[in-house]
N, CA, C and O of each residue as an XYZ file, in Angstrom:
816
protein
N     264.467     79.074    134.411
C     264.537     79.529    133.049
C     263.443     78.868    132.252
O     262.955     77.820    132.676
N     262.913     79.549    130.832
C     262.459     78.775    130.300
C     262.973     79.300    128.514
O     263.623     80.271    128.125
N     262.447     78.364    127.908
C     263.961     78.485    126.850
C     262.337     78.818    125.445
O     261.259     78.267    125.225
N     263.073     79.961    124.887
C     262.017     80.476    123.592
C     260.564     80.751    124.396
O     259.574     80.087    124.090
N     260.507     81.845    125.514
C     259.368     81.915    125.805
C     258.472     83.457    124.337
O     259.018     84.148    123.478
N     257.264     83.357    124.701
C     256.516     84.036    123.612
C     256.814     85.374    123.725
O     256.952     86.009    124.770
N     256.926     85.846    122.370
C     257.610     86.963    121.891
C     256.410     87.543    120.919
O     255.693     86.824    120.223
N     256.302     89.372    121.025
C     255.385     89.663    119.818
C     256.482     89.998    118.393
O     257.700     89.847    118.300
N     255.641     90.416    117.561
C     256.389     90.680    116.428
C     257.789     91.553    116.193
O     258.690     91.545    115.354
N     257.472     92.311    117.398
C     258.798     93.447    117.495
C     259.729     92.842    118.505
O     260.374     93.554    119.274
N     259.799     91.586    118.507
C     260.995     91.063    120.088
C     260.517     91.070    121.069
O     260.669     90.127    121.845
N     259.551     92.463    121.457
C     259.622     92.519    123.045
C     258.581     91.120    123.827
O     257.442     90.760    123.528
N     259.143     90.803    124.460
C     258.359     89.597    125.516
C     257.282     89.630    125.693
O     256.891     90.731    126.082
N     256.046     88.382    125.513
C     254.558     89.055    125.622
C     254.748     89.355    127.399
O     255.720     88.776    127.884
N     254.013     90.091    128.246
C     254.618     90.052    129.475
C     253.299     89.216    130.325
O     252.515     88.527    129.671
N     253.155     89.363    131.848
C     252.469     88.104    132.234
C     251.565     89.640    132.751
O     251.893     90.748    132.327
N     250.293     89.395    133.821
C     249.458     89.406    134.321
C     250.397     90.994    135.501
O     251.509     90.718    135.952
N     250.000     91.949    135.715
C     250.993     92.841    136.735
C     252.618     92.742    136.496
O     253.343     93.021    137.451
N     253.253     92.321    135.149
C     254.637     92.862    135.057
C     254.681     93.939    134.531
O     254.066     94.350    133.547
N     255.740     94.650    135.460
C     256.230     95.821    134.930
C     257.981     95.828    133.869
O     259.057     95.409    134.295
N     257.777     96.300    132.784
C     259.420     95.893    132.153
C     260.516     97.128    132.764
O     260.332     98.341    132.867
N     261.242     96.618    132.976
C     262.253     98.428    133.618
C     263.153     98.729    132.668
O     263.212     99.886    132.252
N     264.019     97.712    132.158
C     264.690     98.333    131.034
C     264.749     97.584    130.065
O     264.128     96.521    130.088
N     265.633     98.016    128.801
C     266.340     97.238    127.403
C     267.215     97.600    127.177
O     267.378     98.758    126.791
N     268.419     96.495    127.372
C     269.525     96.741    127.006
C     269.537     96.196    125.390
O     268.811     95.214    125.235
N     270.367     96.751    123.931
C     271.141     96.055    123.042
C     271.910     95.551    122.658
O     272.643     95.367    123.631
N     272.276     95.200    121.977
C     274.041     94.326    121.317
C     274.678     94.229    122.788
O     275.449     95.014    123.338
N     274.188     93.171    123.201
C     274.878     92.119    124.535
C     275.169     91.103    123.840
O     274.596     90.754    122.808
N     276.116     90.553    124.393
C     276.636     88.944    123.830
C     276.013     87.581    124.569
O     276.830     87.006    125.288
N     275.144     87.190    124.522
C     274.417     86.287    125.442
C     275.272     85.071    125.623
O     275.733     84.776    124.521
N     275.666     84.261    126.531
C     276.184     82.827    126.324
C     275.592     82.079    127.875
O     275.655     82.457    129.044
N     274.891     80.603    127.073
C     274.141     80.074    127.974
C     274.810     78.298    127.772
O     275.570     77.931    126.876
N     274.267     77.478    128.849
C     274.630     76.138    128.195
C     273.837     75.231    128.590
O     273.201     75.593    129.580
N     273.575     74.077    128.194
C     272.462     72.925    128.636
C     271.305     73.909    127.747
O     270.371     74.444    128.344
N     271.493     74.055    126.345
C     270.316     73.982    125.180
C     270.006     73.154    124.973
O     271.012     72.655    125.478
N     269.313     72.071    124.549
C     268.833     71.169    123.506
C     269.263     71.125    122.314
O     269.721     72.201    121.928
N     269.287     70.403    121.681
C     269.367     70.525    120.083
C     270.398     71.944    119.152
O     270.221     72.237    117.970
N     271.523     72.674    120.179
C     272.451     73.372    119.609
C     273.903     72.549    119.836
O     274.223     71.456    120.304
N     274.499     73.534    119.323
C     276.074     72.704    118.670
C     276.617     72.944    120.224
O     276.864     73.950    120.888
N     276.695     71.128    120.535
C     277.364     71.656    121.821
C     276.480     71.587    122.805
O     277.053     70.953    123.691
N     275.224     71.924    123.230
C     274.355     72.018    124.277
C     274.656     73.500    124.146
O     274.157     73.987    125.161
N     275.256     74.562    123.372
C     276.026     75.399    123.952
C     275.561     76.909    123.209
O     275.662     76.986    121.985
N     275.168     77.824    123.816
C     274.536     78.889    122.841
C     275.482     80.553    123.176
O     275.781     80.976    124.293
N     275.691     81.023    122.234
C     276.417     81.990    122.002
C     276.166     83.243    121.051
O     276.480     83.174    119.863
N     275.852     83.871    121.350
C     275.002     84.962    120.359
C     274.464     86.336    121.031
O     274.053     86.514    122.178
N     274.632     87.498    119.668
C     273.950     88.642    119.932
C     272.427     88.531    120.267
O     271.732     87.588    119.888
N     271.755     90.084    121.366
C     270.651     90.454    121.250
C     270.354     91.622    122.077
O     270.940     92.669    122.352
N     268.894     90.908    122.471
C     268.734     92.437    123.565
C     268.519     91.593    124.905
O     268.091     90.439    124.916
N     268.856     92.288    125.964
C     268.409     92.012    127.486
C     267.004     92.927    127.775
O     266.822     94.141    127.677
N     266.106     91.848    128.167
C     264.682     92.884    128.420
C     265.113     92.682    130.229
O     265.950     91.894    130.668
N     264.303     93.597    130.994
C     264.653     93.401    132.547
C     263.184     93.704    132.935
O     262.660     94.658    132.361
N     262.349     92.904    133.973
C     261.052     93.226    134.430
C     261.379     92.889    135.795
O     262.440     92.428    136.216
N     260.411     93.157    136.382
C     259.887     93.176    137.832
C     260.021     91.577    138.283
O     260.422     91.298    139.413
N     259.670     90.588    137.359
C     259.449     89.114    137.239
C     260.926     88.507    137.183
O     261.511     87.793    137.997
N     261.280     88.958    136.117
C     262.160     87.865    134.586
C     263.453     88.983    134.184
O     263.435     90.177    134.486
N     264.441     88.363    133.516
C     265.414     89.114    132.253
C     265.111     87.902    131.416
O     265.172     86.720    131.756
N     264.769     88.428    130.237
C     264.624     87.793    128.726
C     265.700     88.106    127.749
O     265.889     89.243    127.315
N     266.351     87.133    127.439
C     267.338     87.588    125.954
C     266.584     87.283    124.782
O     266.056     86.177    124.662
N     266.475     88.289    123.788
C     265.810     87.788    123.097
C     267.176     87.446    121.609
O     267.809     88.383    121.122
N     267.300     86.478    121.300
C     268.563     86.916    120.025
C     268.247     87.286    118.681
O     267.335     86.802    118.011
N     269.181     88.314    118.267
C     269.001     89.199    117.277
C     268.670     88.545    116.099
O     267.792     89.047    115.397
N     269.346     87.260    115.668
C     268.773     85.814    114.774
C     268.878     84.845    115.394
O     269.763     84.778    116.247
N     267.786     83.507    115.108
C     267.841     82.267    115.574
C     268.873     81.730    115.784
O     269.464     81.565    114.716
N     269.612     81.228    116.917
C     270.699     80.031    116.977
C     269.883     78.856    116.984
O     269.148     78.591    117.935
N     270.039     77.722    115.362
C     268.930     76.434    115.663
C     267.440     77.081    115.921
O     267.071     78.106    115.347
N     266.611     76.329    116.885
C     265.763     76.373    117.433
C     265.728     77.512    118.755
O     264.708     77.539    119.444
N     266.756     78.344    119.042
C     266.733     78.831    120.141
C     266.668     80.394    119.639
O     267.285     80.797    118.653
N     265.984     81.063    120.313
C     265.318     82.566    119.760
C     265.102     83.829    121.128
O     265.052     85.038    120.902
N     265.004     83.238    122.446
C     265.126     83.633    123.538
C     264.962     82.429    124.538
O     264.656     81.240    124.445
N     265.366     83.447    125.699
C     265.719     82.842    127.176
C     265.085     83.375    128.157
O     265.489     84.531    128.285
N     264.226     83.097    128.983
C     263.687     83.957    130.077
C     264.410     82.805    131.509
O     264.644     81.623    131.761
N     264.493     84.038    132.031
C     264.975     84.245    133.553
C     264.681     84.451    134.526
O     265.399     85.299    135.057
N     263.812     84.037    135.198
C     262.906     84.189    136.320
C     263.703     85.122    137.299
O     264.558     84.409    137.823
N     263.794     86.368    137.761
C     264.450     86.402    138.762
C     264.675     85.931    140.450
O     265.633     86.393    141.071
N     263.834     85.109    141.017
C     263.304     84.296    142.246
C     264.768     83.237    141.411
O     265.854     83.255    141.989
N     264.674     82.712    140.580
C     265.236     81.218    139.877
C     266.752     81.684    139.684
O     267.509     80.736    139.475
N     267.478     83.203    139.714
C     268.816     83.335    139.513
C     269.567     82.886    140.692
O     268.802     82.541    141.593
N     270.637     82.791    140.945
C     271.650     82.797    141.708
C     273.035     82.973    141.726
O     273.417     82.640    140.604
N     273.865     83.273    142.314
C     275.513     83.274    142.016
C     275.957     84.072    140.951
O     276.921     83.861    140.214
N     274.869     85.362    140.934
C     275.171     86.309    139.705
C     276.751     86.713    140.630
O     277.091     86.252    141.720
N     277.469     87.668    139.795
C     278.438     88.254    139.724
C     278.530     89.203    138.316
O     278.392     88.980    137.114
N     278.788     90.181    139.006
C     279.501     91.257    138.278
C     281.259     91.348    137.850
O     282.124     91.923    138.511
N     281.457     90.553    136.480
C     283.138     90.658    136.767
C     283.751     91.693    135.648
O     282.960     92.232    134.875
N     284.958     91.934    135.570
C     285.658     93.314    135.491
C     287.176     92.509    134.721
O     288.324     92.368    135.141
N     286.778     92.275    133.972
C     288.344     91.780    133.416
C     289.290     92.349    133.183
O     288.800     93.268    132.527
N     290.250     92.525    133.203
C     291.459     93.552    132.405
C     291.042     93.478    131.226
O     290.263     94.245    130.661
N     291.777     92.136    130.641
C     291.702     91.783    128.470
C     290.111     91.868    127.991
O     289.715     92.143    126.859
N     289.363     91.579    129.083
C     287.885     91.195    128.244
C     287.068     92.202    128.723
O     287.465     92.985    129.585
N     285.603     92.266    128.084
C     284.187     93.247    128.341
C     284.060     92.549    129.607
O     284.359     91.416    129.985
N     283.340     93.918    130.338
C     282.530     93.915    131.059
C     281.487     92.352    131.425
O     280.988     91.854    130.416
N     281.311     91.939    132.200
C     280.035     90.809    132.066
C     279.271     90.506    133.349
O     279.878     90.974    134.313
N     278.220     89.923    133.665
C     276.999     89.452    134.471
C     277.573     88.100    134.052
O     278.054     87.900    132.937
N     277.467     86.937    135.282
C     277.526     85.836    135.049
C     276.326     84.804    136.536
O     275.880     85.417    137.506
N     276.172     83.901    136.403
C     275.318     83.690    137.342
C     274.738     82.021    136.971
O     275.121     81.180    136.158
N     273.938     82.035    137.720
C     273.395     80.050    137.279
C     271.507     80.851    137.633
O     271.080     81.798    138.294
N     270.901     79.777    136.737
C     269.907     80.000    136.754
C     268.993     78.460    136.779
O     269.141     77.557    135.955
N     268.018     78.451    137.966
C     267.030     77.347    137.872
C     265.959     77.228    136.827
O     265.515     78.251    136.306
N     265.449     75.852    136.439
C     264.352     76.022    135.043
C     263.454     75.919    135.636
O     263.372     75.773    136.855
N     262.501     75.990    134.743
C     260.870     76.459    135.039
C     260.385     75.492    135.209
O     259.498     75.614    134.365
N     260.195     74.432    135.691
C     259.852     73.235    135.689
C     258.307     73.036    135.586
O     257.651     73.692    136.395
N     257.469     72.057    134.525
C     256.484     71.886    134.012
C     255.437     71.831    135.244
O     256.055     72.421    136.130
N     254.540     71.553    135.631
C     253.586     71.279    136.778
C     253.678     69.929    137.120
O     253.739     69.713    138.331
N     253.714     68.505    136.020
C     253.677     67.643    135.575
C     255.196     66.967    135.758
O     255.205     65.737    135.758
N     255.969     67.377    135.852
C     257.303     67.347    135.460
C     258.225     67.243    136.859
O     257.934     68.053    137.739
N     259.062     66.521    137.059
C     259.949     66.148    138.186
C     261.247     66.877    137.970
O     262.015     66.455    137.106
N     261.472     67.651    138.491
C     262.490     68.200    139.100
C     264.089     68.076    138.156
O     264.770     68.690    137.335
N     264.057     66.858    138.941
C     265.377     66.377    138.124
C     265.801     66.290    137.105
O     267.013     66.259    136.895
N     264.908     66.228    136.198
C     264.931     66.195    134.591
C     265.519     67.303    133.715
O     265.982     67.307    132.574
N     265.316     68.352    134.762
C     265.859     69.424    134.486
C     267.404     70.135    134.761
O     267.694     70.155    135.958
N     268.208     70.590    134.047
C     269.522     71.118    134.790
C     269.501     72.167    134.565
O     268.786     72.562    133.644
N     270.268     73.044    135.307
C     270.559     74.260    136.364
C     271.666     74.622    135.057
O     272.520     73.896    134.548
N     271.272     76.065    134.741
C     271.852     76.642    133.613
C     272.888     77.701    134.170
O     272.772     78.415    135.166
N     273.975     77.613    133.227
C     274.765     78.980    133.813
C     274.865     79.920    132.668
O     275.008     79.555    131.501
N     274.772     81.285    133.115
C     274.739     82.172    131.711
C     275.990     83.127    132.021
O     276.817     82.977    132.921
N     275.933     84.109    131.094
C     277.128     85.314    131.076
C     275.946     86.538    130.351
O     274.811     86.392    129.897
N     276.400     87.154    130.430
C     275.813     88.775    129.656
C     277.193     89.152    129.290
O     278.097     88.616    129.931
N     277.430     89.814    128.556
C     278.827     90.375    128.360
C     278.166     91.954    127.232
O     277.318     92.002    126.341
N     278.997     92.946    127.813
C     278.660     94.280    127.363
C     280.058     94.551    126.526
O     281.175     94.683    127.026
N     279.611     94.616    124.704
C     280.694     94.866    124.145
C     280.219     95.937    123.260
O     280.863     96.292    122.273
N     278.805     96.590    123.696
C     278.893     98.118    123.047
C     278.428     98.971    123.877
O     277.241     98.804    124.157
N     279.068    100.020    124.477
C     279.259    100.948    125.378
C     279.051    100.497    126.758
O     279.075     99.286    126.975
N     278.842    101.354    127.752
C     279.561    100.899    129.560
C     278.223    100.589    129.699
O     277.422    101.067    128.895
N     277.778     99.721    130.769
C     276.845     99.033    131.566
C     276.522    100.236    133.484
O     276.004     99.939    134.561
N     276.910    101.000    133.162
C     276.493    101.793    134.641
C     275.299    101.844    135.090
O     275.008    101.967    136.280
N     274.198    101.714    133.778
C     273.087    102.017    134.175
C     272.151    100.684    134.510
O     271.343    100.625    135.436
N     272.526     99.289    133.249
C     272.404     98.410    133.675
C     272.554     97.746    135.301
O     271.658     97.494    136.107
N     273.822     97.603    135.406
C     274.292     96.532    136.562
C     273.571     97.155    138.111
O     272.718     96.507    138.718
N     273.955     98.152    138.463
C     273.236     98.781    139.364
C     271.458     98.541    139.418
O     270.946     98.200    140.484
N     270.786     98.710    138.437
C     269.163     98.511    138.721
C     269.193     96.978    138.138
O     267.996     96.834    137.885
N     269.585     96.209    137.908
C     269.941     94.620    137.879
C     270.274     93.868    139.121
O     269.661     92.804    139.207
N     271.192     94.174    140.240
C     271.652     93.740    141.295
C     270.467     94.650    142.271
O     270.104     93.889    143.167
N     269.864     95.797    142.375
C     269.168     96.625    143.192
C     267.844     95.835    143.391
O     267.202     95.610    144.417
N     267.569     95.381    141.729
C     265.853     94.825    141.749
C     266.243     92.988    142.305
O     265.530     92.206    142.933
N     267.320     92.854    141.878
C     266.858     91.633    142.133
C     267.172     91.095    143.825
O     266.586     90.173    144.392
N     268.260     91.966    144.399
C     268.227     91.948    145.916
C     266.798     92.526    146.272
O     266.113     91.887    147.071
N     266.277     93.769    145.694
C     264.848     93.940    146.152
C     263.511     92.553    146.386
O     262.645     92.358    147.240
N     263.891     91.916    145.292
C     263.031     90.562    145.104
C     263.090     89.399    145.834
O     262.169     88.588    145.925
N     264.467     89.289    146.501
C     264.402     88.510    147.339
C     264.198     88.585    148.490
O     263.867     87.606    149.160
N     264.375     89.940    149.032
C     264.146     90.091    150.426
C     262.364     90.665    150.519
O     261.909     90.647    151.663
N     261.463     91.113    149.477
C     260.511     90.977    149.792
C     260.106     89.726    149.758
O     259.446     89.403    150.745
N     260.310     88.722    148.780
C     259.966     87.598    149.284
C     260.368     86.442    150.237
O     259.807     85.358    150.401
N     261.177     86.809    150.662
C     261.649     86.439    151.594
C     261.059     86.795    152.965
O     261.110     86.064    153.954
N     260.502     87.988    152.903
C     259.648     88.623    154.206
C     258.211     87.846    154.065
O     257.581     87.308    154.976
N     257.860     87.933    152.667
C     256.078     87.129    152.283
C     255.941     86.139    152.704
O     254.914     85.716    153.234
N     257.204     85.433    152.511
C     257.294     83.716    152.053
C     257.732     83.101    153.285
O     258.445     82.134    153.021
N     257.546     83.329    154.871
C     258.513     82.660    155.476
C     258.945     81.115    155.544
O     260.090     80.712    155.748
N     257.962     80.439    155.362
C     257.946     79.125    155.002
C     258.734     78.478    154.156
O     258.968     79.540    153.579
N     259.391     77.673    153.519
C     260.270     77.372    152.426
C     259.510     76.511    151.861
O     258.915     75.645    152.502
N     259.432     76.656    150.486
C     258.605     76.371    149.286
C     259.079     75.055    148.502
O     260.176     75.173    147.956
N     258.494     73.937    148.371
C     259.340     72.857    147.166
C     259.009     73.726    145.827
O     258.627     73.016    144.896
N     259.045     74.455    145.679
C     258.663     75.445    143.874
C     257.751     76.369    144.030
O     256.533     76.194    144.014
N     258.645     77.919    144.269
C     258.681     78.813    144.648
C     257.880     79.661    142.776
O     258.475     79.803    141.708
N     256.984     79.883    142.997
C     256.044     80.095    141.626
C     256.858     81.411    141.423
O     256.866     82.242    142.332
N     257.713     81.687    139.977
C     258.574     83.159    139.900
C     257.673     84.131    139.776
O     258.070     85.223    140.183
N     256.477     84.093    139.302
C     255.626     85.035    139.476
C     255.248     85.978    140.443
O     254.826     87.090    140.126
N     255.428     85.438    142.106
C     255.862     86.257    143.029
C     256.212     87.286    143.074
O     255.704     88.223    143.690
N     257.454     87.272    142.205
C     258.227     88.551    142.245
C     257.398     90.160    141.911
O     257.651     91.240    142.446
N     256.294     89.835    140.786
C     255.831     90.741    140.652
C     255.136     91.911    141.832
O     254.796     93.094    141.787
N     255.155     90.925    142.775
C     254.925     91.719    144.881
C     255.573     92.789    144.598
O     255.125     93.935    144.614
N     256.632     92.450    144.336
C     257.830     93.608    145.044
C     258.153     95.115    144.468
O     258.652     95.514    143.416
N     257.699     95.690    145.501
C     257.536     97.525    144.704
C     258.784     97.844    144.347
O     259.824     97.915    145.002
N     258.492     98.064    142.998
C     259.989     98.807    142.228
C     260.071    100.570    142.008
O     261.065    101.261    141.784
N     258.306    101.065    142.202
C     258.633    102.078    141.494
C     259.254    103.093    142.676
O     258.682    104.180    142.759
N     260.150    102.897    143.418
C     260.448    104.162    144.087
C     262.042    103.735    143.431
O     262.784    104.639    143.047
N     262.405    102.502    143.362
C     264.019    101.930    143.060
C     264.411    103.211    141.506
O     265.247    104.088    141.286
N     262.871    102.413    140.542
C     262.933    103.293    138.983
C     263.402    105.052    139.801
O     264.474    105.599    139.538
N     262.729    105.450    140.422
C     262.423    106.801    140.379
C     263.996    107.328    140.664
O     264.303    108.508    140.496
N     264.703    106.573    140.998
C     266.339    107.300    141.888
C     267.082    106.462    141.425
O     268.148    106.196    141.980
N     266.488    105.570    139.761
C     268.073    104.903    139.620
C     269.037    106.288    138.652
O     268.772    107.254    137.937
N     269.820    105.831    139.018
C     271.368    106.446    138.352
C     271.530    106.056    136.507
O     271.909    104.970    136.069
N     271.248    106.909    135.918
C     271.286    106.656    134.345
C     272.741    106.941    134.123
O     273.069    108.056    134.528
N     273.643    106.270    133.617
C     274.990    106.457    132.703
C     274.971    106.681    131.443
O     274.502    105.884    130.630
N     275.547    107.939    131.113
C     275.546    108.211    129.835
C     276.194    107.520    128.766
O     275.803    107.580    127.600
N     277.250    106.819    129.183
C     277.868    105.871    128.454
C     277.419    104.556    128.501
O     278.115    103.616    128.118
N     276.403    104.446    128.905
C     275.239    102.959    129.011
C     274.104    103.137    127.762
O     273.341    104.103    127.756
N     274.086    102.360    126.972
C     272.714    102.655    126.010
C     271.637    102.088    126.329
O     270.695    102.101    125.537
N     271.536    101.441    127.607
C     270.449    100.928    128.311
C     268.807    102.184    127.651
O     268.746    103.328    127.202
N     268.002    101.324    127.899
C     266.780    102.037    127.366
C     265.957    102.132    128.809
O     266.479    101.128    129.293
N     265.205    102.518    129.685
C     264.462    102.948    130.648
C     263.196    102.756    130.335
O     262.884    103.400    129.333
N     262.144    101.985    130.894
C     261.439    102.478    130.140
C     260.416    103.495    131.064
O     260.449    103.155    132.247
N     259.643    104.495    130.843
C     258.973    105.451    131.917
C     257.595    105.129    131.346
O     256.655    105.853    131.673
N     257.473    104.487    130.829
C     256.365    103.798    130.461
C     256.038    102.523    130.020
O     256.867    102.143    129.193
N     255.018    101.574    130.275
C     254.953    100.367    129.619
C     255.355    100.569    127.764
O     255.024    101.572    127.133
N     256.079     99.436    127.186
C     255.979     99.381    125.938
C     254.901     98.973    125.241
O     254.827     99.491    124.126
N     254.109     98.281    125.498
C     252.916     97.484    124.834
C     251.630     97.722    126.030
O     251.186     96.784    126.693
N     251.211     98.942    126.140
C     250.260     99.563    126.933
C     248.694     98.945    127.123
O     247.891     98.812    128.046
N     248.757     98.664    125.730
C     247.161     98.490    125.006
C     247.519     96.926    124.561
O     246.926     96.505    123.568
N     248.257     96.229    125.095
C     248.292     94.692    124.673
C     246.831     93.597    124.959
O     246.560     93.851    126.133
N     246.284     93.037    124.698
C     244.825     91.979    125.402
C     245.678     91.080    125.405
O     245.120     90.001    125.605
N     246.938     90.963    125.263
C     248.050     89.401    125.358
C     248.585     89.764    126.299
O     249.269     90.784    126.383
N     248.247     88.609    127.560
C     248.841     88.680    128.875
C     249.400     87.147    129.260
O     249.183     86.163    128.553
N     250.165     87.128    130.521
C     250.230     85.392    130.469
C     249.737     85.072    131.859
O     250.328     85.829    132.628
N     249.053     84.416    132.403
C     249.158     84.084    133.625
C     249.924     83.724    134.592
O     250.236     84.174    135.694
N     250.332     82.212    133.538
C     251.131     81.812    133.887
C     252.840     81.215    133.285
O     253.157     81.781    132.238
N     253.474     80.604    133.601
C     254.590     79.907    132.884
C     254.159     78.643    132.151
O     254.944     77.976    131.477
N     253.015     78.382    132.297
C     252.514     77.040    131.621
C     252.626     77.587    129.948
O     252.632     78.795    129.712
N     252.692     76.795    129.090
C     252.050     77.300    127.901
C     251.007     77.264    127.410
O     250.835     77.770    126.301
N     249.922     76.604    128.146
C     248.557     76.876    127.673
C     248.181     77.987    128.616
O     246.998     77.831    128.921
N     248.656     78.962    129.158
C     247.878     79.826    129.818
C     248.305     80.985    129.009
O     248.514     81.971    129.716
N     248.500     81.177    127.745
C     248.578     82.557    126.913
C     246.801     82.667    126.192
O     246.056     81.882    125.605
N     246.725     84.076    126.640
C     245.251     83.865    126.355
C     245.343     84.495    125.422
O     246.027     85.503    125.595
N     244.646     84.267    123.698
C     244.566     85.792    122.532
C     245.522     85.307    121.720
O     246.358     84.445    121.987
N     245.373     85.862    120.778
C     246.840     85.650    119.611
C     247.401     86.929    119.463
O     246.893     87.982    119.849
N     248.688     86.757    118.770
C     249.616     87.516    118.478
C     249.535     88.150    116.781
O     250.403     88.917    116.367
């Protein structure tokens, strides 16, 4: 994970070097823990779910504190689950590894657990190309990578061919998920290389 990564003026995520974004979900209930500087370590709040080839980004609809989005490496998720409550929404739950600095030891860092929770209209279209891309991501890299990595760069992921997954996913009409069939920010010169923060090249 990395916590408030760069955002343009309209929310959407600046994106890196070959990401493709696949969807946008809205009004999700985000809840994450091990923040910094929120009530609690503990963050809870509306926004949107962006989904790429790379990453899922929450971006929240207003600041909690200092916290404004979340990116998600997908290589860095694990122990997602899809659960189904009787009393409660719909939700994605899972643990996620941080982005750890170049500079920076390992340990310093803790292993985040999040939720998604869908409390305006059904998730059909979501959860399906969410669990599809990100099993896609591991088993291509998993075929690339045979070797095992001390820090597996999430950027990788961008390898892994999605567009035949896009072409035959299943849209739910009762999902307000957004698709996108085209890049959103086409004509951007703001790219990232990398996860470092000095590698954003250009202003916003």
């Amino acid at each position: 994970m990395a916590l408030n990564p760069q955002l343009f003026l309209n929310g959407m995520p600046v994106p890196f070097f070959t990401e493709m974004f696949v969807l946008a979900r809205d009004g999700v209930e985000f809840e994450v823990d091990k923040i910094p500087g929120t009530h609690g370590d503990h963050v809870k709040t509306k926004g949107t779910i962006y989904l790429s080839n790379i990453r899922m980004v929450f971006v929240a609809r207003r600041p909690v504190g200092d916290f404004t989005a979340f990116d998600m490496p997908l290589l860095y998720i694990r122990g997602e689950k899809f659960n189904q409550p009787i009393f409660h929404c719909n939700n994605i739950s899972g643990l996620v590894e941080p982005v750890v600095p170049e500079n920076q030891h390992r340990a310093l860092y803790s292993t985040h657990s999040f939720k998604i929770l869908f409390k305006e209209g059904g998730c059909g279209t979501f959860v399906p190309l969410f669990f599809n891309l990100i099993a896609s991501v591991r088993q291509f890299n998993q075929h690339a990578n045979s070797g095992a990595e001390s820090r597996l760069d999430p950027l990788q992921a961008a390898r892994t061919p999605v567009d035949e997954m896009m072409r035959h996913a299943y849209v739910d009409p009762n999902d307000p998920t957004r698709i996108f069939l085209q890049q959103p920010n086409p004509d951007s010169q703001l790219r990232r290389r990398t996860y470092q923060p000095h590698s954003v090249e250009g202003r916003i």
